[in-house]
N, C-alpha and C positions, 0 to 999 in steps of 0.2 A: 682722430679724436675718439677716446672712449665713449660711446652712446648711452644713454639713457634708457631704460627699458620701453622699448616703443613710441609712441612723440607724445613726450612727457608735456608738452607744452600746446598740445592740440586743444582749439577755443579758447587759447588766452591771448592776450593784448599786450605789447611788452613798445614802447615807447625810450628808444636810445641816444639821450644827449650826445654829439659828435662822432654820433655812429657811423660819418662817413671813411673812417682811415686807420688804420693800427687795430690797438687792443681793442678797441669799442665797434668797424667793422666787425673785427673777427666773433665779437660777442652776438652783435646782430645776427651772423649767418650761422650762426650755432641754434640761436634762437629760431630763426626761420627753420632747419635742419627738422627741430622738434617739434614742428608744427603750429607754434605761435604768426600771429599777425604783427609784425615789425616796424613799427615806424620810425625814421632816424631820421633827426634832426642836425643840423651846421647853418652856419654862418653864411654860406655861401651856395646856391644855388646849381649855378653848374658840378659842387663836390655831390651835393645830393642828388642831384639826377644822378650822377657815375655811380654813387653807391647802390640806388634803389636797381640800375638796370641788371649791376653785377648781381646782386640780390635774386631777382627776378630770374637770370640767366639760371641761377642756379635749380631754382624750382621754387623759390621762396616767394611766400605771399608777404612783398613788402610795398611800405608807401615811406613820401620820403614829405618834410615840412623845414619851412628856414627861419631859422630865432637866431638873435642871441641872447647867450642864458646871462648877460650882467643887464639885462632889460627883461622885467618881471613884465611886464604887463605884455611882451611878447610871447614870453614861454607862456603864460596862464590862456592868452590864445591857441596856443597849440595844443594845449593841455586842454582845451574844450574843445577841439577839433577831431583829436584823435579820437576823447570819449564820446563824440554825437556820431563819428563814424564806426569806432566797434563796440559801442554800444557800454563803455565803462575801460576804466588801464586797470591790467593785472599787475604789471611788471616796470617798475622803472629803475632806468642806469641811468647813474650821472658820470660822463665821462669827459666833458669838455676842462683842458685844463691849457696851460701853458705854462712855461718855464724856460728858461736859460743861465748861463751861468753869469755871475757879478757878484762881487764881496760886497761887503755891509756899508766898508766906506766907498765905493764908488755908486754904486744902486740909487739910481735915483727916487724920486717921491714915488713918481706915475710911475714907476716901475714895476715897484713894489705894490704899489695898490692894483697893477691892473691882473699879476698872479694870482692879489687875495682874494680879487673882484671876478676872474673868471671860475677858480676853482674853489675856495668855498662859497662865496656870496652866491657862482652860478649856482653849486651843489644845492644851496639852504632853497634859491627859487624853484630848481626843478620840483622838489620835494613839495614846499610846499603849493606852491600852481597847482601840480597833479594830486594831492591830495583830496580835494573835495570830488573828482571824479574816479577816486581808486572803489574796485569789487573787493569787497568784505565780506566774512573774514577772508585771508589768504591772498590777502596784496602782497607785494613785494618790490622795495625799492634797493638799491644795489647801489651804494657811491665805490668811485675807483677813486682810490688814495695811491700812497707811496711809501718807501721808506721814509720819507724824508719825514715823516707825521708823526714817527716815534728816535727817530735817530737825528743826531745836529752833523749835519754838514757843511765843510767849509765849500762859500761860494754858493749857495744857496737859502738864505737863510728868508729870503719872500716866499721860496716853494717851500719850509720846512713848518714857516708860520701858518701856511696856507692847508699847509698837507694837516699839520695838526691841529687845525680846527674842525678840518674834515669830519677826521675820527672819530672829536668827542661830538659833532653834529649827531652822527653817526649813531652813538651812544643814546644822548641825549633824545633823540627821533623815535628810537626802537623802547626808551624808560617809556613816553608821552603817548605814541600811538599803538605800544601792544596791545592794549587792554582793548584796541578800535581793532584789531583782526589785522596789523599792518604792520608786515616784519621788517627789518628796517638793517642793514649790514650791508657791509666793505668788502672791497677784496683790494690786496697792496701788491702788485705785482713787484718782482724785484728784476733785475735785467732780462729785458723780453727782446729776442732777435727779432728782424724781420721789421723794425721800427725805425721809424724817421729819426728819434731820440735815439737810439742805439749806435746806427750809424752816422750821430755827428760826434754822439762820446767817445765811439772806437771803431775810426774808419781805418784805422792799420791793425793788421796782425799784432802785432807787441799790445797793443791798447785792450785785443779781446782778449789776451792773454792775462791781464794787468787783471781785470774785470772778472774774468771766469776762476782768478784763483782765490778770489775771496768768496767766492760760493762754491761751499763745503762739497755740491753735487759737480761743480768745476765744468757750469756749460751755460749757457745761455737757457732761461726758460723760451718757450713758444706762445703765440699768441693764442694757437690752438687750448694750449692750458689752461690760460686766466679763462677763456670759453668754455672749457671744464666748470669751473668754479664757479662762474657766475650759472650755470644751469642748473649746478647744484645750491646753490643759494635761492633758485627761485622757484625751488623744488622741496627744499630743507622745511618745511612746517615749523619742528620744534628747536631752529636755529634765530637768534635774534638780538641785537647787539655786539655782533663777532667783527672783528676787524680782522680779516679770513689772508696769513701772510703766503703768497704763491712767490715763493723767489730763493724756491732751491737753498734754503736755509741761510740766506745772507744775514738773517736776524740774529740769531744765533753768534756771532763776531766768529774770529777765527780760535777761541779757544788757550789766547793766552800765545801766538805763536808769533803775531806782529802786534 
């Protein structure tokens, strides 16, 4: 991973919704790398113990805490916990999400509500829970979104509803609390290897092949990457409002060729 010029993140606070696994570990220990204080949050206690020791192993000054983000009045606890311990959050990711595939007429109610309920509803508590304990100016909150927030896909239309609410939260977040010193943007990864998700969408050959030819760069991003982006987003000062697309130009469509 490209480095940041020296640890860009030394004495600051960065608190990572599902930062036990995927893209949201690898953002954690990027974060650790630059010398921030890490705390990662899940659902489940034994995933955060694995995370924090991995963390740890590495050199990194992390702590780990268990919420879940569709229950505010958990995350707002942990959001007070992290701040009476480093002393205020610099940095927050909202990364907890879920998804699977189901068409529109089969998806049930609870289905559907529980994609909109873990990934924006979780996203709008992280934000606001951590809000009264964010250092001003020069906070920094990070939602992880998707294609699916600006593109309609068949067979996902709870994560596409969910994804693009995200966005304009997103938006909407960084119009409301600029003016408080509180920068507020996305990062949408587009196929990230190395993922739980990845390998159920294309556990054959033909399937990565299927996938990498509609990205123009024709490979799979790294998780290493989106860990690029989110450093740089919480390093970016005069960036704010960006729904920041990391996915090898998937957005871009193919150009008129399918």
């Amino acid at each position: 991973m490209t480095q940041l010029p020296g640890a860009a993140l030394r004495g600051r606070s960065a608190i990572v919704f599902g930062g036990t696994s995927g893209i949201n570990l690898g953002i954690a220990r990027a974060f650790c790398a630059q010398g921030a204080h890490v705390f990662v949050v899940s659902r489940k206690q034994e995933n955060v113990n694995a995370a924090v020791e991995s963390l740890r192993g590495d050199g990194g000054h992390a702590d780990g805490l268990v919420a879940d983000v569709r229950d505010f009045d958990a995350v707002a606890a942990i959001a007070a916990a992290v701040a009476e311990k480093a002393g205020g959050i610099d940095i927050v990711v909202s990364g907890a999400a879920g998804n699977f595939l189901a068409s529109a007429e089969t998806i049930s109610s609870n289905g559907f509500r529980t994609v909109v309920d873990i990934d924006l509803i979780g996203t709008f508590h992280a934000a606001r829970a951590c809000h009264p304990h964010l250092r001003t100016p020069g906070a920094s909150i990070i939602n992880i979104t998707a294609p699916q927030g600006a593109k309609p896909m068949i067979d996902q239309v709870h994560a596409c509803a969910a994804k693009a609410g995200v966005n304009m939260l997103t938006r909407c977040l960084a119009l409301e609390w600029g003016p408080q010193g509180i920068r507020v943007n996305a990062i949408s990864p587009g196929p990230i290897g190395e993922t739980e998700g990845m390998r159920r969408l294309a556990p054959s050959r033909e399937a990565v092949d299927a996938i990498t030819g509609v990205v123009p760069l024709r490979r799979f991003g790294t998780i290493a990457e989106i860990a690029e982006a989110a450093c740089y987003l919480a390093c970016a000062d005069y960036v704010n409002g960006v729904v920041l697309d990391v996915d090898g130009g998937v957005m871009l469509g193919t150009g008129g060729i399918v």
